[in-house]
C-alpha positions in Angstrom: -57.4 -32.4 -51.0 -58.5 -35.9 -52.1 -59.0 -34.7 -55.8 -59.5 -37.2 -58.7 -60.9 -37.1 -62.1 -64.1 -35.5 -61.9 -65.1 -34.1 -65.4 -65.7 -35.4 -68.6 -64.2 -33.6 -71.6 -66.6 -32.6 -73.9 -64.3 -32.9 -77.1 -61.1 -32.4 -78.5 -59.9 -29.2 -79.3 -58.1 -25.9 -78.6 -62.0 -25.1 -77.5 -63.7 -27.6 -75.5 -65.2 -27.1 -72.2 -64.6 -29.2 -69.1 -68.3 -30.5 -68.1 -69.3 -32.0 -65.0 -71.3 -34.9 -64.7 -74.5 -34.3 -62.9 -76.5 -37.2 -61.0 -80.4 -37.6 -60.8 -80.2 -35.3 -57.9 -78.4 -32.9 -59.6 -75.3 -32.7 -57.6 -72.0 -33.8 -59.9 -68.5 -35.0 -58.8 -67.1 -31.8 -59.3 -69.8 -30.2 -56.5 -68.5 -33.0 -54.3 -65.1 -32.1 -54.2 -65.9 -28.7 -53.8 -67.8 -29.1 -50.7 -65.0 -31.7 -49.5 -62.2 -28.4 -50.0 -65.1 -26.5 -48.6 -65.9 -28.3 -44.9 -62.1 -29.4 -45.0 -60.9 -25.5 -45.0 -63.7 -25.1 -42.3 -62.3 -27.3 -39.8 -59.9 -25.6 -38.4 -59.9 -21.5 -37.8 -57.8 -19.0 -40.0 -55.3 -18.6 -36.7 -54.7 -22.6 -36.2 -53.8 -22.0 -40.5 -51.6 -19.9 -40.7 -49.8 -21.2 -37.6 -50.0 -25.0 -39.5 -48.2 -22.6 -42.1 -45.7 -21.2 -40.7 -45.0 -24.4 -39.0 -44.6 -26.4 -42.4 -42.8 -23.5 -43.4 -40.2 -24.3 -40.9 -40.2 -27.7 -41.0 -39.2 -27.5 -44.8 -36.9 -24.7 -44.1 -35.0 -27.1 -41.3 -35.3 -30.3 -44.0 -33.5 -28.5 -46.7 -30.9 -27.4 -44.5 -30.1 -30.9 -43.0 -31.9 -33.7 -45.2 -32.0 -32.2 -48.6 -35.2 -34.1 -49.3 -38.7 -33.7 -49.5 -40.0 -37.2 -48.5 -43.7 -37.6 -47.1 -44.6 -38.7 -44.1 -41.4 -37.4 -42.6 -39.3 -40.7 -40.8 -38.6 -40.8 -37.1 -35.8 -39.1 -37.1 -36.4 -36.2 -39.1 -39.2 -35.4 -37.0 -37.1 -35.9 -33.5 -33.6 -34.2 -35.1 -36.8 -31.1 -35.4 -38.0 -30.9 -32.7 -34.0 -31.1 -31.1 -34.0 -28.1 -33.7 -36.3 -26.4 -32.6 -34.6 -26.8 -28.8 -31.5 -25.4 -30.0 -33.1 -22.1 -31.7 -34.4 -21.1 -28.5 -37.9 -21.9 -29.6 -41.0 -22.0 -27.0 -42.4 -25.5 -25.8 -45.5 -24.3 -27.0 -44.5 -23.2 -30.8 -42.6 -26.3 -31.0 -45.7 -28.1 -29.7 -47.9 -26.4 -32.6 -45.3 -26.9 -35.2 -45.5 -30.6 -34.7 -49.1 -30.4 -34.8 -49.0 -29.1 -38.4 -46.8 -32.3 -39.3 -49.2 -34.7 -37.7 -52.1 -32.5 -39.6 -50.3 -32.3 -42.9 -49.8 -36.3 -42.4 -53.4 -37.1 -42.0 -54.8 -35.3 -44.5 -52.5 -36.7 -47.0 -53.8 -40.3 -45.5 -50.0 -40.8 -44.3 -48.6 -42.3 -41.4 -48.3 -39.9 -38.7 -44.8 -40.3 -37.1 -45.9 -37.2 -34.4 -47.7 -39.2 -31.7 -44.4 -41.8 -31.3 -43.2 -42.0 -27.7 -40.3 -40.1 -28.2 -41.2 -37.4 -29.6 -43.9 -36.7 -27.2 -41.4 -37.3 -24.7 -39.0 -34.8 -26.3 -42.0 -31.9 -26.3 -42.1 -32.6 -22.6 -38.7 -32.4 -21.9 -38.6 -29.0 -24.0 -41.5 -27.8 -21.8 -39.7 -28.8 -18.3 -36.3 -27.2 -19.4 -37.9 -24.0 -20.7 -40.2 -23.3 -17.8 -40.3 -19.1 -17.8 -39.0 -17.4 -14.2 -41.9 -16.0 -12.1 -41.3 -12.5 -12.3 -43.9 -11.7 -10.1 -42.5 -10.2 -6.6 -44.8 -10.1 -3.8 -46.6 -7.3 -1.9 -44.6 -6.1 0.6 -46.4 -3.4 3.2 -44.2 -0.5 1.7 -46.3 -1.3 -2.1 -49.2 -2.1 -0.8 -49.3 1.7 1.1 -48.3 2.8 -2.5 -51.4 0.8 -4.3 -53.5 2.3 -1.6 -52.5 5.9 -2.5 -53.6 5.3 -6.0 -56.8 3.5 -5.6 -59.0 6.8 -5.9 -57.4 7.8 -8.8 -57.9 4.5 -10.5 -61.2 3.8 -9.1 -64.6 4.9 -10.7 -66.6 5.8 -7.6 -65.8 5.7 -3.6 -66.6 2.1 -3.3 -64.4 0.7 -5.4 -61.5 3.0 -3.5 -63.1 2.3 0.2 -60.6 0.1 1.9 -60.6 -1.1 5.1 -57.0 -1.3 7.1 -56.7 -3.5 9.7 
């Protein structure tokens, strides 16, 4: 992530070896970085990863299609033209929401500027949510199901307790 120089060539030649410096306390550069990847790679779960991947995916995928660049941190407008993108694809509020997330994480890890928490963008993600709100499917209990549910109980039920019901 944040690699640099750490090694010192040992000489020149189709042979050499790459050799880490080592402090007093026996821990050298290279043993640094590695535990920076490693803690960095810990921070967030395999699931958040792969969705940070998939979002980056599309992000780049939706970049080359309108942009034709590969500029980092994304500008302004790039970022709300993707999420209008994203609108128009049918995409959920919430995948939208965690695509943007892997922007703003890409961003900071890189040290950039993260465009993602501008006003208008988390104004558009809000507006996504409000206009994509899912139907209640849900219908309610009328008395003709809930004589049906009643006839079922017992064979759903473990023991006669969990079937007794009381009909007032």
């Amino acid at each position: 992530y944040f690699s640099q120089g750490v090694a010192e060539v040992q000489g020149i030649g189709a042979h050499c070896k790459v050799v880490p410096r080592k402090t007093a306390s026996g821990v050298s550069q290279l043993d640094l970085q590695l535990q920076v990847d490693k803690l960095l790679s810990a921070s967030i779960s395999t699931n958040t990863r792969s969705s940070y991947q998939s979002g980056l995916s599309s992000f780049h995928k939706f970049k080359s299609q309108f942009y034709h660049d590969s500029v980092w941190p994304p500008p302004l407008t790039q970022v709300v033209d993707y999420v209008s993108y994203l609108s128009c694809i049918g995409q959920a509020w919430s995948t939208a929401r965690s695509y943007v997330s892997a922007i703003s994480f890409h961003c900071k890890m890189q040290n950039l500027e993260d465009v993602t928490k501008n006003f208008v963008i988390v104004k558009l993600l809000e507006g996504m949510k409000r206009l994509r709100k899912p139907s209640d499917s849900r219908l309610p209990i009328t008395p003709a199901l809930l004589s049906r549910i009643l006839q079922v109980l017992p064979s759903v039920c473990f023991n006669q307790y969990e079937s007794w019901v009381v009909v007032i």
